[in-house]
C-alpha positions, 0 to 999 in steps of 0.5 A, spaced: 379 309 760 383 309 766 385 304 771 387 306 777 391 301 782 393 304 788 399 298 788 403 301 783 402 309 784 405 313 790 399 317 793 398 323 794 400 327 801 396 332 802 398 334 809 401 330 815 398 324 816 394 324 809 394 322 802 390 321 797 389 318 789 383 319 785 381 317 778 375 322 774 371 323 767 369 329 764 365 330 769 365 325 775 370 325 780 373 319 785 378 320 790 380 315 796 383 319 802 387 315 807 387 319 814 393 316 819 393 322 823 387 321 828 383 321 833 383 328 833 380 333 838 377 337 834 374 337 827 377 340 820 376 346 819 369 346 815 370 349 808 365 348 802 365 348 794 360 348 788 361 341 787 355 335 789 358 331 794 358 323 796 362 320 801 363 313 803 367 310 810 370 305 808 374 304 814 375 307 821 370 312 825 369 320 824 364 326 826 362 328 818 359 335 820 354 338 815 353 345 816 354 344 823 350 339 825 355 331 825 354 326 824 357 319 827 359 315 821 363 308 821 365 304 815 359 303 810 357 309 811 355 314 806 354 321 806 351 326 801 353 334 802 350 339 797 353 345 793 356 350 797 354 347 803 359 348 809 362 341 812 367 338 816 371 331 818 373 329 826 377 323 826 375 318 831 379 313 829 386 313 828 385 311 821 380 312 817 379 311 809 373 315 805 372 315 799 369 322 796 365 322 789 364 330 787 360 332 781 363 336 777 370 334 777 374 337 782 380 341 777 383 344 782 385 335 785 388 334 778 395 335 776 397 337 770 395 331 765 
């Protein structure tokens, strides 16, 4: 078991203006990514990954782009994003907070442990 308080940990930066910490099983992952960088006037640049995914706005507003269709989406919102599938963020606020659920877990987001 793992317990997770972002008051006691420093975050992850992840670039300028992002940081992110995450807890994980064997096969399940949660990740909270703070965005303090926008609005934006362009999304990201899509990416994709073999791992099924589910996100959560938990704060702010973004463009979720699947496959290159957006969606607007504000907070208690949620998205799902199969394997594979291109997809990208445009920040429409100036924060925004959302919480990804990726199956399996994503080994490349841990540390070593």
């Amino acid at each position: 078991m793992t317990v997770v308080r972002p008051r006691e940990i420093t975050p992850e930066t992840i670039a300028e203006g992002r940081t992110r910490y995450l807890a994980h099983t064997d096969d399940l992952m949660v990740v909270v990514i703070d965005f303090a960088d926008g609005p934006s006037a362009e999304p990201d640049p899509p990416h994709s990954h073999p791992h099924r995914q589910i996100t959560y706005v938990a704060e702010g507003e973004v463009l979720f782009f699947v496959d290159g269709q957006p969606h607007k989406l504000g907070p208690g919102d949620l998205i799902t994003v199969a394997s594979d599938v291109p997809h990208s963020i445009q920040l429409l606020t100036q924060h925004a907070r959302l919480v990804d659920t990726f199956t399996p877990t994503r080994s490349e987001f841990l540390k070593s442990e």
